[in-house]
N, CA, C and O atoms as CSV, one atom per row, in Angstrom:
chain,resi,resn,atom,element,x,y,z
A,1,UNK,N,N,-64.387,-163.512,76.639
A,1,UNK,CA,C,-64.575,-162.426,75.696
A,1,UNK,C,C,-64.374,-162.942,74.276
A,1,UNK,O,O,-63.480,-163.706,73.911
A,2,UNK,N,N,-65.222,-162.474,73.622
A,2,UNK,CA,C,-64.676,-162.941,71.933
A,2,UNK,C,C,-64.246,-162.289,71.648
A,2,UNK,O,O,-64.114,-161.312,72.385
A,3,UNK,N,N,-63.662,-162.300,70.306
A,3,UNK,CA,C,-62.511,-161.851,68.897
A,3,UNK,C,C,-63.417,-160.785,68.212
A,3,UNK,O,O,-64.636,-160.818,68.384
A,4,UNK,N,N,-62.905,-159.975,67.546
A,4,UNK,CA,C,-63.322,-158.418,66.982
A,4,UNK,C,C,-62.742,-158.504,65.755
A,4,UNK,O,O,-61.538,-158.753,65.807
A,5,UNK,N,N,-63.079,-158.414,64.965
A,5,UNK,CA,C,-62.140,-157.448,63.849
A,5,UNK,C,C,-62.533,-155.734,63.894
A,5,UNK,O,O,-63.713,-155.412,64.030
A,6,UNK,N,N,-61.632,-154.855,63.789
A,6,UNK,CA,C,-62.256,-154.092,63.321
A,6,UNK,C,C,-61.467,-152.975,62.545
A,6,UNK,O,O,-60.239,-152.943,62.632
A,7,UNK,N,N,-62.224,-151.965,61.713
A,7,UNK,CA,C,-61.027,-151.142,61.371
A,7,UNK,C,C,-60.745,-149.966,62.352
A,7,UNK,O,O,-61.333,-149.378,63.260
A,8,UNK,N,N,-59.383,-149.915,61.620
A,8,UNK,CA,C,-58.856,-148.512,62.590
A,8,UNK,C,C,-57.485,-147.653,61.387
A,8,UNK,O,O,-56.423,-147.895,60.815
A,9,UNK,N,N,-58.493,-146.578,61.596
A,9,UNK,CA,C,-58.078,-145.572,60.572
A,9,UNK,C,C,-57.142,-144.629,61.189
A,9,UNK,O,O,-57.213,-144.102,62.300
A,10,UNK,N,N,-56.156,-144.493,60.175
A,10,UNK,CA,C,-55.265,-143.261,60.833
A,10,UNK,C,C,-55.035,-142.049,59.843
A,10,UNK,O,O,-54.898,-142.278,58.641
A,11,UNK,N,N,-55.003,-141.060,60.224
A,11,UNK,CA,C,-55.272,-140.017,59.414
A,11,UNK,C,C,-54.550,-138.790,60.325
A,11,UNK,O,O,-54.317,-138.802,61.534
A,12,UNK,N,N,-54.270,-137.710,59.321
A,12,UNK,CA,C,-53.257,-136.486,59.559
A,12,UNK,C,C,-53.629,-135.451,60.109
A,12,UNK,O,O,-53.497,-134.376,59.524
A,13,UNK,N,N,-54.176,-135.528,61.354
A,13,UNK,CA,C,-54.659,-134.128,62.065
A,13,UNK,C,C,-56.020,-134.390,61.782
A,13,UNK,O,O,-56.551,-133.458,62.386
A,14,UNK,N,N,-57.040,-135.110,61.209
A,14,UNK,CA,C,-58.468,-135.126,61.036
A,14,UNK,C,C,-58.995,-136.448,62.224
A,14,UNK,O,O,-60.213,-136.459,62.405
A,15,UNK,N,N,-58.569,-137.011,62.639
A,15,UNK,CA,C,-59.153,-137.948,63.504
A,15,UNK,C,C,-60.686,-137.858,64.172
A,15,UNK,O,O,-61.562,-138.720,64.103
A,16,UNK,N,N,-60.767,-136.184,65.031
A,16,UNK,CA,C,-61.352,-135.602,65.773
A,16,UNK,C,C,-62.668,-135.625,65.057
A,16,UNK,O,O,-63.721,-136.064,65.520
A,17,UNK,N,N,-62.435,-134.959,63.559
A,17,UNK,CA,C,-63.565,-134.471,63.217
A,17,UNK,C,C,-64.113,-135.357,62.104
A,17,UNK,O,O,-65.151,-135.193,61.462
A,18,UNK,N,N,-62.967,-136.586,61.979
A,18,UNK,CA,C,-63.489,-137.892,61.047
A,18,UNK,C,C,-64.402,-138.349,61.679
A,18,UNK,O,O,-65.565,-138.362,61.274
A,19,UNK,N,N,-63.937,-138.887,62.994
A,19,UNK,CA,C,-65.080,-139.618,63.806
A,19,UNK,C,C,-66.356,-139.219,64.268
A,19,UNK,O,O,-67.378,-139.877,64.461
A,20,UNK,N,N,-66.120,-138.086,64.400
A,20,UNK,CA,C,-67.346,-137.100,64.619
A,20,UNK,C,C,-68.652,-137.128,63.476
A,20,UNK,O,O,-69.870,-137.002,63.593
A,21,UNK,N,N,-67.477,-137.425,62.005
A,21,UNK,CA,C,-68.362,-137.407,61.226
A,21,UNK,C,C,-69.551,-138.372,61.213
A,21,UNK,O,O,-70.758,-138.160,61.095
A,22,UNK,N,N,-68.450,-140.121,61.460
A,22,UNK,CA,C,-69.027,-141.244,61.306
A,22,UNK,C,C,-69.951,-141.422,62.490
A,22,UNK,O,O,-70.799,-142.305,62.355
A,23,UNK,N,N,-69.943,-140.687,63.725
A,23,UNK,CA,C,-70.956,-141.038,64.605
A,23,UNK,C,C,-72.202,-141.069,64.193
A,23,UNK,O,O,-73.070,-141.941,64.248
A,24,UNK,N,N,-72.156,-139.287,63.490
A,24,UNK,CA,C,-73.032,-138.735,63.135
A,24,UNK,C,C,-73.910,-139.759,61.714
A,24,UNK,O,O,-75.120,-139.912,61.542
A,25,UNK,N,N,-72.890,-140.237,60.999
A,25,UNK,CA,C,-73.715,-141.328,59.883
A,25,UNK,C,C,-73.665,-142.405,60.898
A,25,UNK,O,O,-73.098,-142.865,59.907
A,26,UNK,N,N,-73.672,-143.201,61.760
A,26,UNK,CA,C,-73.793,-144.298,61.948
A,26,UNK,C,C,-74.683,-144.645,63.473
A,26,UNK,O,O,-75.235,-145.666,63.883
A,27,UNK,N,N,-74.500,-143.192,64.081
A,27,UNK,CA,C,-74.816,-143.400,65.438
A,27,UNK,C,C,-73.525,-144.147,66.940
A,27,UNK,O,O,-72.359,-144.462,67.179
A,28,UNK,N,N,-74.664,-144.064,67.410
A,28,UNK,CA,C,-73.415,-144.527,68.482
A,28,UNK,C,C,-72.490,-144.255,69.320
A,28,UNK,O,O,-71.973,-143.220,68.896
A,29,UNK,N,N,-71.860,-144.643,70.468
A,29,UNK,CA,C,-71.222,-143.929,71.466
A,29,UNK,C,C,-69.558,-143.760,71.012
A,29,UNK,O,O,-68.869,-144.665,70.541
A,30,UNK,N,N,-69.111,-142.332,71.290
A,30,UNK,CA,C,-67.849,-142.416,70.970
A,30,UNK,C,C,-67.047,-141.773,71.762
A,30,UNK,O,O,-67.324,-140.692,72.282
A,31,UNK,N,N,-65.976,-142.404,71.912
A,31,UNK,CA,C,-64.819,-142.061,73.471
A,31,UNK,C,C,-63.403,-141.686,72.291
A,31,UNK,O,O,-63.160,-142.246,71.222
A,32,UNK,N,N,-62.653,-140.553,72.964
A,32,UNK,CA,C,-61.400,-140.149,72.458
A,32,UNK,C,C,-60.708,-140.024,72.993
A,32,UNK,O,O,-61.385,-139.621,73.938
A,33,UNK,N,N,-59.566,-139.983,73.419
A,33,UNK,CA,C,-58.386,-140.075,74.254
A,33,UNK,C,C,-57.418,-139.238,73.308
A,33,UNK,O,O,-57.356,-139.467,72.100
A,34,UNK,N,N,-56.470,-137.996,74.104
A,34,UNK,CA,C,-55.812,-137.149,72.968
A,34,UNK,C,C,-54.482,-137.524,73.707
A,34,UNK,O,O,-54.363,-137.964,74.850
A,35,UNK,N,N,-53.292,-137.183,72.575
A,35,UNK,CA,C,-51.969,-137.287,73.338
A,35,UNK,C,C,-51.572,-136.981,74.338
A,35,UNK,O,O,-50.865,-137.752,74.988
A,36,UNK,N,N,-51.919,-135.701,74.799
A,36,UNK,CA,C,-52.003,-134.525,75.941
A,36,UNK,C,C,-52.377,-135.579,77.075
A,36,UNK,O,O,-51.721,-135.577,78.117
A,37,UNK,N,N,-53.444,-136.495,76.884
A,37,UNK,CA,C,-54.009,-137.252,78.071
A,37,UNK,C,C,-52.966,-138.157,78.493
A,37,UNK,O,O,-52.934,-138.613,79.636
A,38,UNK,N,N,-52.127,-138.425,77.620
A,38,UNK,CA,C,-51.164,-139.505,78.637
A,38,UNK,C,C,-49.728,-139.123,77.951
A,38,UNK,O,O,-48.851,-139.881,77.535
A,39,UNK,N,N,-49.776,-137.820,77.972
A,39,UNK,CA,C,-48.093,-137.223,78.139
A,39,UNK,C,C,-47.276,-136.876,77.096
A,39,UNK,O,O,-46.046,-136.900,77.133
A,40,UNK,N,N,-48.233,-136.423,75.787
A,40,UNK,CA,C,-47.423,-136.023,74.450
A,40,UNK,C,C,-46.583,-136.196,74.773
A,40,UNK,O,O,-46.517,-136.265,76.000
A,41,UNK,N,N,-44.960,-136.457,73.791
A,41,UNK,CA,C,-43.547,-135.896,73.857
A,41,UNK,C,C,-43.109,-134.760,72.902
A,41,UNK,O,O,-43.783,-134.686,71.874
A,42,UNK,N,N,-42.599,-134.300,72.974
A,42,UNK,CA,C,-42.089,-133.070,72.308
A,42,UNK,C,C,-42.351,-133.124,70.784
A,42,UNK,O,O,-41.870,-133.988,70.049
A,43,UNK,N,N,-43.336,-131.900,70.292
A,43,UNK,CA,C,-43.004,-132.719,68.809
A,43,UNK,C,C,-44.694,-132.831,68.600
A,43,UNK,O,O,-45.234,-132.038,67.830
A,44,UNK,N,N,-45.404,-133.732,69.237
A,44,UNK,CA,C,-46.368,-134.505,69.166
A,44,UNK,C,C,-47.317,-133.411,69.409
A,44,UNK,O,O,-46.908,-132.507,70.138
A,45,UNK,N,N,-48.981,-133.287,68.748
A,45,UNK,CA,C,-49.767,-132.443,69.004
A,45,UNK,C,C,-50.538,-132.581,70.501
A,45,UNK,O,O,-51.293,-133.552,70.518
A,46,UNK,N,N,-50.514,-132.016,71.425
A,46,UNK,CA,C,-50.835,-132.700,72.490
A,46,UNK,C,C,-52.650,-132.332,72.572
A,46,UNK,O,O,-53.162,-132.331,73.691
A,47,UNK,N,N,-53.381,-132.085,71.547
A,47,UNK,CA,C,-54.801,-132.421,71.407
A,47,UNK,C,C,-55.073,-133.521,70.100
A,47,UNK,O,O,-55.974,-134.055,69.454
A,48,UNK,N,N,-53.879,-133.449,70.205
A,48,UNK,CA,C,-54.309,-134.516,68.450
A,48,UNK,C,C,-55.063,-136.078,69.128
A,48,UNK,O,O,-54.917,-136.481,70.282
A,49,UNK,N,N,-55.519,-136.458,68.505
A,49,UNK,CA,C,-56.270,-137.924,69.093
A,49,UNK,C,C,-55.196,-139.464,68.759
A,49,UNK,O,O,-54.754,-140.144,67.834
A,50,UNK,N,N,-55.206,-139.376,69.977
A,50,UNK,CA,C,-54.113,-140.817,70.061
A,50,UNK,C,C,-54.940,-142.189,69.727
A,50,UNK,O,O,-54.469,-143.009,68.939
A,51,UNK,N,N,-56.276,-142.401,70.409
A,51,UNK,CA,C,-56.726,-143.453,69.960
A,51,UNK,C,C,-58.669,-142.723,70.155
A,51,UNK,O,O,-58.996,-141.851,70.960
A,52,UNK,N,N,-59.399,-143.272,69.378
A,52,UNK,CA,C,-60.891,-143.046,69.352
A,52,UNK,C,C,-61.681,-144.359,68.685
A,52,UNK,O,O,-61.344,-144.930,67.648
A,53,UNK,N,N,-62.595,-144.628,69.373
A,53,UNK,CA,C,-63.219,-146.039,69.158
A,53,UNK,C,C,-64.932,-145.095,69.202
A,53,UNK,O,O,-65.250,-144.129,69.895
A,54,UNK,N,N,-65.548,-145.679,68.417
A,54,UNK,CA,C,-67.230,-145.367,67.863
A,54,UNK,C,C,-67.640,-147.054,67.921
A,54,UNK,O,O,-67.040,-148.019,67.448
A,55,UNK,N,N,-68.696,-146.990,68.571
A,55,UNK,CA,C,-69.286,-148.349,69.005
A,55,UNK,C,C,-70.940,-147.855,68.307
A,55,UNK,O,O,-71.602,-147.122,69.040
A,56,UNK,N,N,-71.596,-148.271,66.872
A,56,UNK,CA,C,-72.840,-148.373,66.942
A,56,UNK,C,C,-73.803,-149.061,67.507
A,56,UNK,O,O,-73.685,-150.040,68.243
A,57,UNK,N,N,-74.503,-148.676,67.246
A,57,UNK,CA,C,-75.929,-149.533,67.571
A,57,UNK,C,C,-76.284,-150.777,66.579
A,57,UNK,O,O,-77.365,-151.314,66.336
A,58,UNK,N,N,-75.094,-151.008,66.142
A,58,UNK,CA,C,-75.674,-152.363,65.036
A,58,UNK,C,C,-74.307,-153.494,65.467
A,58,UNK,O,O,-74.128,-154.621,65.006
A,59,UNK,N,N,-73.337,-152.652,66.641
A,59,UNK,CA,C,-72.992,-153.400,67.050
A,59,UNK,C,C,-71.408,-153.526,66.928
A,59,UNK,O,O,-70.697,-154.077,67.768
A,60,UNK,N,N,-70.862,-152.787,65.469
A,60,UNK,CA,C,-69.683,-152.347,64.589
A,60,UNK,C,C,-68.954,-151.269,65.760
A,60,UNK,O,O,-69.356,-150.441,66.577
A,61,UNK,N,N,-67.501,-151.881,65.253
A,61,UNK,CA,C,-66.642,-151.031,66.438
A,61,UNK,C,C,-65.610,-150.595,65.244
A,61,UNK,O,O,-64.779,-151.318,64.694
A,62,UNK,N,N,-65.960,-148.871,64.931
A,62,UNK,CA,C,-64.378,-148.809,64.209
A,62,UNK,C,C,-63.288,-147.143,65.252
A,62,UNK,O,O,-63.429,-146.101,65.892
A,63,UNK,N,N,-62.469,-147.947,64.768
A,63,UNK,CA,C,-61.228,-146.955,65.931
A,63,UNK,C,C,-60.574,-146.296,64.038
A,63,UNK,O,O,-60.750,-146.500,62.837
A,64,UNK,N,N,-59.600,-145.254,65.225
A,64,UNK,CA,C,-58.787,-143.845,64.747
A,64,UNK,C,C,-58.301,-143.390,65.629
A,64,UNK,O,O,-58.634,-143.405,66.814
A,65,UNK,N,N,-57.033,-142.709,64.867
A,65,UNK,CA,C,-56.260,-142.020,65.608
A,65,UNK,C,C,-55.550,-140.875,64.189
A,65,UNK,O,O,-55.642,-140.884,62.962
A,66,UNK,N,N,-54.999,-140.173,65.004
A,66,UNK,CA,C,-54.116,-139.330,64.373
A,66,UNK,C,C,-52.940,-139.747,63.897
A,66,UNK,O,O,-52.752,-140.779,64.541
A,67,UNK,N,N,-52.055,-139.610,63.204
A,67,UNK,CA,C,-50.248,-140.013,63.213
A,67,UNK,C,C,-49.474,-139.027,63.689
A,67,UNK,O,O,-49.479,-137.822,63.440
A,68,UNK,N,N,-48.613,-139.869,64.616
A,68,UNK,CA,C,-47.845,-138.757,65.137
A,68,UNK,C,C,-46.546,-138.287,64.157
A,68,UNK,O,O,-46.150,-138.996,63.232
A,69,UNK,N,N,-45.987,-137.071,64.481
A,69,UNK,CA,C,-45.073,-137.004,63.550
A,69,UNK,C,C,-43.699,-137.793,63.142
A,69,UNK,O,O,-42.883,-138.235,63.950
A,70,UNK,N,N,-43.600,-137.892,61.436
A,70,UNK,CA,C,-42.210,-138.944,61.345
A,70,UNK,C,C,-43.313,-140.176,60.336
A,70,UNK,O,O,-42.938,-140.814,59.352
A,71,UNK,N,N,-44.836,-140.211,61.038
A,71,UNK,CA,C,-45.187,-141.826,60.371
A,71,UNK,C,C,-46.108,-141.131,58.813
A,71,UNK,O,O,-47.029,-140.319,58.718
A,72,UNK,N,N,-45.709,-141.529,58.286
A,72,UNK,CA,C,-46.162,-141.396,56.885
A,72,UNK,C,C,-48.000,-141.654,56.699
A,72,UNK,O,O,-48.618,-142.612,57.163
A,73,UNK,N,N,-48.556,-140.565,55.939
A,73,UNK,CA,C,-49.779,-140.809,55.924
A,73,UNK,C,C,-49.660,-140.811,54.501
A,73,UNK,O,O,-48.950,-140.111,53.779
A,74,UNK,N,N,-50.954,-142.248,54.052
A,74,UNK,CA,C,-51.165,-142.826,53.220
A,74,UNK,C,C,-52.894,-142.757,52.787
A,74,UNK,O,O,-53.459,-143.851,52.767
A,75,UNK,N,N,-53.538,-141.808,52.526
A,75,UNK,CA,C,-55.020,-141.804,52.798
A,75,UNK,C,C,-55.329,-142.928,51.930
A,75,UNK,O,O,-54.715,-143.127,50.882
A,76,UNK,N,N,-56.578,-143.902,52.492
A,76,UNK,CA,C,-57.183,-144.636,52.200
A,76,UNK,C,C,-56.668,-145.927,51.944
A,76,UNK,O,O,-57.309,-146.943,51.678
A,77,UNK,N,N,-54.833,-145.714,52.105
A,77,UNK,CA,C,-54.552,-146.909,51.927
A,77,UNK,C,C,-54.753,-148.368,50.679
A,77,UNK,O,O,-54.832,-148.339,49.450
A,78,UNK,N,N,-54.767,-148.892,51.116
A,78,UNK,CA,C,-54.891,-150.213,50.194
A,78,UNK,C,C,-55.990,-151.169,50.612
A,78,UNK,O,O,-56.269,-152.250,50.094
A,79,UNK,N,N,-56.657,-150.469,51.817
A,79,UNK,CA,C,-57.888,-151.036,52.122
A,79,UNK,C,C,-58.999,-150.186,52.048
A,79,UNK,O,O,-58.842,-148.975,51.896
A,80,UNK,N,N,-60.665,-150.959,52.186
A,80,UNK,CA,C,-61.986,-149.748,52.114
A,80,UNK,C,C,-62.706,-150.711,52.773
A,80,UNK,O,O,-62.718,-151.941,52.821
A,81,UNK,N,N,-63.329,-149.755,53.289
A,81,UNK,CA,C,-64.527,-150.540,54.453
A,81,UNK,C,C,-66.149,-150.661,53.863
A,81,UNK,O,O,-67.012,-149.844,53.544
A,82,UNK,N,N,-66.061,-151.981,53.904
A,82,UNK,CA,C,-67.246,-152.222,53.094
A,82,UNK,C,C,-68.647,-152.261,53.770
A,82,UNK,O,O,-68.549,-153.099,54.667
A,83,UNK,N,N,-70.098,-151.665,53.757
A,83,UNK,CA,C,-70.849,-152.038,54.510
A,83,UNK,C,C,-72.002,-152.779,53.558
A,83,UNK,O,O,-72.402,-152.148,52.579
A,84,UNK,N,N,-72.476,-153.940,53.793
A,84,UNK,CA,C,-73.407,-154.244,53.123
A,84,UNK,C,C,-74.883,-154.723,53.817
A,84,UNK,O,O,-74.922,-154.641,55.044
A,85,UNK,N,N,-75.907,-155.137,53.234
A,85,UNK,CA,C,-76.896,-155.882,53.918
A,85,UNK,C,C,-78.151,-155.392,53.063
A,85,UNK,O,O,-78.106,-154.648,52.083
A,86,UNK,N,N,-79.268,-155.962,53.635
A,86,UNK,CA,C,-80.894,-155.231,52.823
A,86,UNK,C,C,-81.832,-154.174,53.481
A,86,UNK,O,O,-82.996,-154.255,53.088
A,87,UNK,N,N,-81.617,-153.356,54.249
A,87,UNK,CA,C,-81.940,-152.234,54.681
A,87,UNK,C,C,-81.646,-151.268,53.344
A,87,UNK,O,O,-80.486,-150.859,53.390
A,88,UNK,N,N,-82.116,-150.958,52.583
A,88,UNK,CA,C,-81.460,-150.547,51.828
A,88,UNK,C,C,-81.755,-149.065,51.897
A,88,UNK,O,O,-81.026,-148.262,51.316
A,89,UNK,N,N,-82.992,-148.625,52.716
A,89,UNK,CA,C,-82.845,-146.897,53.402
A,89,UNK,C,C,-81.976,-146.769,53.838
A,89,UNK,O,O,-81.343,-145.824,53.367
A,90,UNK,N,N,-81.309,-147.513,54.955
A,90,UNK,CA,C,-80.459,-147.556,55.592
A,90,UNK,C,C,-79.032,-147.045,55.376
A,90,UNK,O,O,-78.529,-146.048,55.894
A,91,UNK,N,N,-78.404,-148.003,54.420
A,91,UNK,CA,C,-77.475,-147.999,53.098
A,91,UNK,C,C,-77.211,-147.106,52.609
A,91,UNK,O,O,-76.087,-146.606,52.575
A,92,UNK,N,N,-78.226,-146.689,52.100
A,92,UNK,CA,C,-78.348,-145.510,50.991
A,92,UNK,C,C,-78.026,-144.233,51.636
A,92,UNK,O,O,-77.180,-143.484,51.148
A,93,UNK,N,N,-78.745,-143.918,52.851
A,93,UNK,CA,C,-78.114,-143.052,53.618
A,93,UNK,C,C,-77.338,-142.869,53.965
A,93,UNK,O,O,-76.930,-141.724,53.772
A,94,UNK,N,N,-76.277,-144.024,54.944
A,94,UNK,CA,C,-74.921,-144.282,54.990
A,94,UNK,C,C,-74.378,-143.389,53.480
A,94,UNK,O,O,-74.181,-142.196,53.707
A,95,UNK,N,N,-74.178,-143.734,52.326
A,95,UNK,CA,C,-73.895,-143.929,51.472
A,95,UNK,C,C,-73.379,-142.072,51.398
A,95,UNK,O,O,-72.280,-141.541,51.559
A,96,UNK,N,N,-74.729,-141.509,51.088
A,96,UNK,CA,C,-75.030,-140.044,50.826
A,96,UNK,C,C,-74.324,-139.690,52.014
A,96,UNK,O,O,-73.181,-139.462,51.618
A,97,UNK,N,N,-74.368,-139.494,53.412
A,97,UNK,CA,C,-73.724,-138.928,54.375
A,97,UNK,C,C,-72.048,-139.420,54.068
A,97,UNK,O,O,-71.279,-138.498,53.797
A,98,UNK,N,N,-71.703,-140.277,54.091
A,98,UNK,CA,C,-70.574,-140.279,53.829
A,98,UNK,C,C,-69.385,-139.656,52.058
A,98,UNK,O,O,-68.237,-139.215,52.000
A,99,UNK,N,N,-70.500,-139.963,50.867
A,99,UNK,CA,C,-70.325,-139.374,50.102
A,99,UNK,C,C,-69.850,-137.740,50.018
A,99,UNK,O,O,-68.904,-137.314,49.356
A,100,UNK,N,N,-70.650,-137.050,50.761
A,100,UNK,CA,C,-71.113,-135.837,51.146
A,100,UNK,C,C,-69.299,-135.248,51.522
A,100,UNK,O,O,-68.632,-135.540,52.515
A,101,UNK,N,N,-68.820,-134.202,50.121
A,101,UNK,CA,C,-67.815,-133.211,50.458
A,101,UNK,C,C,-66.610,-134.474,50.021
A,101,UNK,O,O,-65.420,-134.200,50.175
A,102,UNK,N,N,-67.035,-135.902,49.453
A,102,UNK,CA,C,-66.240,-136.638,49.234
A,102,UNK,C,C,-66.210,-136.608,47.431
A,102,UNK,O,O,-66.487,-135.751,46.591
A,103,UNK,N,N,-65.696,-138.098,47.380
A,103,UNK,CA,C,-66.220,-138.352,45.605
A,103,UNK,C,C,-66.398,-139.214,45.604
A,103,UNK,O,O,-65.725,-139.961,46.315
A,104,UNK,N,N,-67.575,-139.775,44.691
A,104,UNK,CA,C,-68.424,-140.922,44.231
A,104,UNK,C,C,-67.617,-141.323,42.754
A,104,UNK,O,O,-67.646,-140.780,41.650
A,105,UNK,N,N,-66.821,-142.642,43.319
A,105,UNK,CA,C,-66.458,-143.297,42.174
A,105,UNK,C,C,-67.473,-144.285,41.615
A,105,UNK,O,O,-67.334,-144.662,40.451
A,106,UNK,N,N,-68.286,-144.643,42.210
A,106,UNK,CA,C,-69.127,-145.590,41.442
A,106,UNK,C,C,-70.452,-145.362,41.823
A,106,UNK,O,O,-70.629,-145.876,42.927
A,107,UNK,N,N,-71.642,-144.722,41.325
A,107,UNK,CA,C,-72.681,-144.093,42.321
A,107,UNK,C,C,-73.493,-145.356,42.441
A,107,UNK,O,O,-73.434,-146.260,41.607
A,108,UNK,N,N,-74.139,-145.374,43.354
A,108,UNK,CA,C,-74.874,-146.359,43.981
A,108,UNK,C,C,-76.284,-146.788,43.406
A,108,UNK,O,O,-77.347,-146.313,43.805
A,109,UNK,N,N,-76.157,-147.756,42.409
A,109,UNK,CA,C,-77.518,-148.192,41.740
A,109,UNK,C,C,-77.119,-149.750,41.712
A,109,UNK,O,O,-76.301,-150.517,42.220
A,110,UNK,N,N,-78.432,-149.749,40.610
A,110,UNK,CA,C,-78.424,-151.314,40.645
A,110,UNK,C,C,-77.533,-151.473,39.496
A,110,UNK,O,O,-77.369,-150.637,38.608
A,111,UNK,N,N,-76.897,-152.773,39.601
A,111,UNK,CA,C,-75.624,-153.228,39.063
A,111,UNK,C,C,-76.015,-154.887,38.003
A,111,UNK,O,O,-77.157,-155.335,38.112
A,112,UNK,N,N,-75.205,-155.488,37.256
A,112,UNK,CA,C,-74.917,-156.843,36.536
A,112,UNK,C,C,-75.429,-157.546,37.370
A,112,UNK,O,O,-76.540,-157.977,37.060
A,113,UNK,N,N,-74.950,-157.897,38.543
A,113,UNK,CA,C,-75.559,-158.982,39.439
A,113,UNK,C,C,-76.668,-158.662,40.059
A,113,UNK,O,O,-77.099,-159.674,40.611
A,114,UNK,N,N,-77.263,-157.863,40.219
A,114,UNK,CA,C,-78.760,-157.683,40.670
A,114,UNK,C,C,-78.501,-156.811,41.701
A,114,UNK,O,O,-79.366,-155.947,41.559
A,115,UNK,N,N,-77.754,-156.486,42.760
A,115,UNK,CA,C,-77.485,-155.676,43.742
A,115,UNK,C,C,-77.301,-154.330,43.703
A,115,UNK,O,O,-76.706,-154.073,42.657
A,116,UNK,N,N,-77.583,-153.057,44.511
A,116,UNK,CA,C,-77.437,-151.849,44.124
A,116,UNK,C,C,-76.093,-152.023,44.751
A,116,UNK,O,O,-75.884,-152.828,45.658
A,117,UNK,N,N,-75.137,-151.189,44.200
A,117,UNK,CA,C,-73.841,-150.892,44.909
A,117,UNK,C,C,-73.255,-149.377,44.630
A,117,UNK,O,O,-73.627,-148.552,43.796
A,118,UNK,N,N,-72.110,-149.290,45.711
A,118,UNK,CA,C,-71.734,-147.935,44.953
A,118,UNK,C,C,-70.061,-147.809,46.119
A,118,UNK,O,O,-69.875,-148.202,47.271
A,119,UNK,N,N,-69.202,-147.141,45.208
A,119,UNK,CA,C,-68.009,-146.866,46.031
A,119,UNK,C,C,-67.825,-145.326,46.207
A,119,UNK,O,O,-67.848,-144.570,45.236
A,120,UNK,N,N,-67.652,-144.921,47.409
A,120,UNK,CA,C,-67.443,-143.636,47.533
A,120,UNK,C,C,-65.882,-143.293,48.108
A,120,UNK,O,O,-65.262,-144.311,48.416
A,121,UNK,N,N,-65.198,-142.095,48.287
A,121,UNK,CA,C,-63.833,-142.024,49.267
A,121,UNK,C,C,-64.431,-140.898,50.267
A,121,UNK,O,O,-65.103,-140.053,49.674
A,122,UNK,N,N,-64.335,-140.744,51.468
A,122,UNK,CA,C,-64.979,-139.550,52.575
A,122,UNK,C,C,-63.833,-138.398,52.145
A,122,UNK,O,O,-62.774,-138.467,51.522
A,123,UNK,N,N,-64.417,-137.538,52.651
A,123,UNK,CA,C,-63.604,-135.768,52.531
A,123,UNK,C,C,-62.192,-136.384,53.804
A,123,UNK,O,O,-61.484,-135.571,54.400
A,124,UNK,N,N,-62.074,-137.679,53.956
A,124,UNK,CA,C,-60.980,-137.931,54.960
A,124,UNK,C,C,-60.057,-138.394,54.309
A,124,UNK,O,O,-58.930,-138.214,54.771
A,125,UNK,N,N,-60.203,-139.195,52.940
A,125,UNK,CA,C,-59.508,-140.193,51.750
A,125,UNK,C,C,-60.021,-141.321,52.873
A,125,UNK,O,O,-59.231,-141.828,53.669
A,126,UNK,N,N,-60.696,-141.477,52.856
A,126,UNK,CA,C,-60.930,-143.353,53.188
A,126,UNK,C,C,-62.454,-143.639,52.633
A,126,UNK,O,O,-63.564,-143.116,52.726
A,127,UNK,N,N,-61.723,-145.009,51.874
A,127,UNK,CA,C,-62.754,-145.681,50.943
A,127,UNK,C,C,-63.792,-145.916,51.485
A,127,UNK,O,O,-63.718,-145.953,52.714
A,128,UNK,N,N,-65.440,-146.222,50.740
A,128,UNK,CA,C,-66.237,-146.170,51.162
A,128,UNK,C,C,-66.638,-148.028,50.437
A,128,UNK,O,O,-65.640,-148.092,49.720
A,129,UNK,N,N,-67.077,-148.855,50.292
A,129,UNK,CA,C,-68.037,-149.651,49.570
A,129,UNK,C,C,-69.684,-150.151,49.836
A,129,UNK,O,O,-69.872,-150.733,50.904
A,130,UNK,N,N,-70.526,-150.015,49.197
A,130,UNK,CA,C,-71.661,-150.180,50.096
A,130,UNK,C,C,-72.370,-151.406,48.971
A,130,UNK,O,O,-71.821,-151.538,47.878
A,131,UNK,N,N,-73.097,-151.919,49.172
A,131,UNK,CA,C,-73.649,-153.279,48.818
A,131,UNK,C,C,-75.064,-153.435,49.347
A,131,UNK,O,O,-75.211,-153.718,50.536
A,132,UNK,N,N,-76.344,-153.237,48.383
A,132,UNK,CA,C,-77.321,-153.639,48.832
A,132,UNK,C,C,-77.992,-154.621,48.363
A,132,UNK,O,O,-78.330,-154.616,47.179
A,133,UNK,N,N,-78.313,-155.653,49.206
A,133,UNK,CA,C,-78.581,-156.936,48.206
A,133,UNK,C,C,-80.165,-157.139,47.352
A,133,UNK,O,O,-81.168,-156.856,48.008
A,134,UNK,N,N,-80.301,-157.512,46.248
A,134,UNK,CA,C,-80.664,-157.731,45.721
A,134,UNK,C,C,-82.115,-158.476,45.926
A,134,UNK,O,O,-81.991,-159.173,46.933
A,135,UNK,N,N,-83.386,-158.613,45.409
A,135,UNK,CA,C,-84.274,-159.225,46.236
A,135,UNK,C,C,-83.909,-160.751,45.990
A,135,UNK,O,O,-84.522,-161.637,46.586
């Protein structure tokens, strides 16, 4: 088996309907597993999503979960998930669907170095970066 990177987002009661979102921009099969399924403890939401993995069709595996109570949520963190490449319909769409009910810190055009780019944060707080390369 090979090595993965991938991200995995955690977020405050939105897990369910984060991932739902990103299927929906990205495609792809997605499996959820909730606390309830292997034995909340007291305290714990027992539909909240313990772990959820979205597998596209381009091949990208990103996971989520909920936090259970006690762990500190930090939206968006100190990291952002970058997608780049030259599809640039592609991109751009990504871009707008995820934008969408969010905010566009940097809107997505062409830039100094020749590339369109643009940074968005989702209606979840997690960063967006998108990168389309340049001819």
């Amino acid at each position: 088996m090979a090595n993965h990177l991938s991200p995995y987002i955690h977020l405050d009661g939105t897990a369910r309907e984060a991932m739902e979102l990103y299927r929906s921009v990205f495609g792809g099969e997605l499996q959820m597993n909730t606390f309830g399924e292997f034995g909340a403890p007291e305290g714990v939401d027992p539909g909240g999503i313990m772990h959820a993995q979205l597998e596209t069709p381009h091949g990208w595996i990103l996971m989520a979960s909920d936090l259970p109570p006690g762990m500190p949520h930090t939206p968006g963190g100190t990291i952002t998930v970058c997608l780049h490449g030259d599809d640039a319909d592609e991109l751009r769409g990504f871009f707008a669907r995820l934008a969408d009910g969010g905010t566009v810190n940097v809107p997505l055009e062409k830039q100094m170095w020749g590339d369109e780019f643009g940074e968005c944060v989702d209606r979840f707080g997690v960063g967006w970066l998108v990168n389309i390369s340049g001819a």
